[in-house]
N, C-alpha and C positions, 0 to 999 in steps of 0.2 A: 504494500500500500504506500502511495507515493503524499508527502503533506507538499501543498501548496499556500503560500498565504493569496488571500486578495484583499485589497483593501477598499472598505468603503467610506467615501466623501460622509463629514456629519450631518449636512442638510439631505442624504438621500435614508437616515436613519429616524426611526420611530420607536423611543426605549420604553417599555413596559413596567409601570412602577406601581406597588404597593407599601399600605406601611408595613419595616419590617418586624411587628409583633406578631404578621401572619404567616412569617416564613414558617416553613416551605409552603408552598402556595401550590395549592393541592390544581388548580389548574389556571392557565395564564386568560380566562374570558373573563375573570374579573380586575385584571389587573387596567388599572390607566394609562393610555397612551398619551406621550409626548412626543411631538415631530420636530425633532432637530432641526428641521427646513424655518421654524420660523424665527424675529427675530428675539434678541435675550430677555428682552422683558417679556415678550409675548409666553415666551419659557418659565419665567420665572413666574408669571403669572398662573401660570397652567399648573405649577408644580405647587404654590401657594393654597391656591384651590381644591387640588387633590388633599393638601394637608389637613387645611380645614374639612373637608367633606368629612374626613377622618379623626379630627378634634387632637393631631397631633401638631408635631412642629417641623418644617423640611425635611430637619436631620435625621426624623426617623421614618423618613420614605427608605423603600430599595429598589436596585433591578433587578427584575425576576425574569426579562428576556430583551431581546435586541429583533427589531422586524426592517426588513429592508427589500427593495426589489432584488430579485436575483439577474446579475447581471450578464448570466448568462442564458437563461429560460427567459421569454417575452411572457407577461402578464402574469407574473408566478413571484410570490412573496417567500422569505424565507425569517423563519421565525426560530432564534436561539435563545435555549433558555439550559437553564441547570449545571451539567458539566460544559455543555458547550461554552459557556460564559465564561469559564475559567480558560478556554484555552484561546480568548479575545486578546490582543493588546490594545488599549487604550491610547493613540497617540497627542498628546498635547502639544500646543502650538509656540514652544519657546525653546527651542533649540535640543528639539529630539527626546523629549522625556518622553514616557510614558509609564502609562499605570497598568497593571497585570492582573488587575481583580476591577471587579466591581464597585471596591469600597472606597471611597472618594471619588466616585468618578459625578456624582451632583456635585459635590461641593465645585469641582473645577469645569463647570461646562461650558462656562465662556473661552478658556483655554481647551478647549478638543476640538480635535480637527478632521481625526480621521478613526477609524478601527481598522486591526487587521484581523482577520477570519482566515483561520486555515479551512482547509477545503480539500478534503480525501477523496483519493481517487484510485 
């Protein structure tokens, strides 16, 4: 089996968040979507919202998956969640960091730029 990464642009991303007092999140049709396509207050807002709907505060949102068009299938969405997630890198937009997990990745989302997704083949 061959790993390939690809990487996806953060405005073609849609993260799926819940607060995390529910993890493990027994399936991702309840979690909220946020579209990395818009711009950071319109994010921050969306992510505000969720908190409140949930009587918590940001910091205890999580990701529980990553949804994106597949850029290699026309009109076919690919939706990562679980183990998948761990094997994301997170790329930030200051001189090549990135994050390897999930966990800080709200706090920095004006600083992301990009994901890498490996991709088995």
């Amino acid at each position: 089996m061959t790993v390939t990464l690809t990487t996806i642009d953060r405005a073609a991303l849609t993260l799926l968040v819940l607060p995390a007092r529910t993890l493990p999140a027994d399936n991702l049709w309840q979690a909220y979507p946020i579209d990395l396509g818009e711009s950071a207050a319109e994010i921050g807002d969306a992510l505000h919202a969720v908190a409140w709907l949930n009587d918590i505060t940001r910091d205890e949102l999580a990701i529980v998956g990553v949804e994106f068009a597949d850029p290699e299938q026309h009109n076919t969405t690919v939706t990562l969640s679980g183990t998948d997630l761990d094997a994301m890198s997170w790329a930030l937009g200051d001189g090549g960091m990135s994050l390897e997990s999930t966990a800080g990745v709200l706090a920095q989302l004006e600083r992301l730029v990009s994901v890498a997704v490996p991709v088995y083949a």
